[in-house]
N, C-alpha and C positions, 0 to 999 in steps of 0.2 A: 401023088404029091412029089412029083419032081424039084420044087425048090428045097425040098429037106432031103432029098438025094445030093443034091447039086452040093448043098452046105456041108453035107458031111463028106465029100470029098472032098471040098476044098480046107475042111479041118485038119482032114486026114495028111492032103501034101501040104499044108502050113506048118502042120506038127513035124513032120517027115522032115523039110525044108530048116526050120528054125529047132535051133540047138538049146532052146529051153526045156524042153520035156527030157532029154537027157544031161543032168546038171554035174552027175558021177561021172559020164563018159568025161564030162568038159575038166573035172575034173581032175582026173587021172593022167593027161596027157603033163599038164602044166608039172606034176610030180616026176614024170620022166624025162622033162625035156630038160630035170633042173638036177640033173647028177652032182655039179660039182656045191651047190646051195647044202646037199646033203654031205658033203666032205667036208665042208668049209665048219659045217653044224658041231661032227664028231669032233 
């Protein structure tokens, strides 16, 4: 069955590819990039 090999690779680099499966990493960046949002806070 190479078309269910075939699809689960191409899951595999769509998942790899697109930044939905990691939604923490995506996250995390926007809370570092925003140092002064957190000074403005305190």
């Amino acid at each position: 069955m190479p078309a269910l090999r075939m699809d689960a690779s191409m899951s595999i680099l769509a998942s790899a590819r697109m930044p939905r499966p990691l939604p923490i990493e995506a996250a995390i960046p926007p809370s570092h990039s925003l140092p002064t949002s957190q000074k403005q806070t305190s």
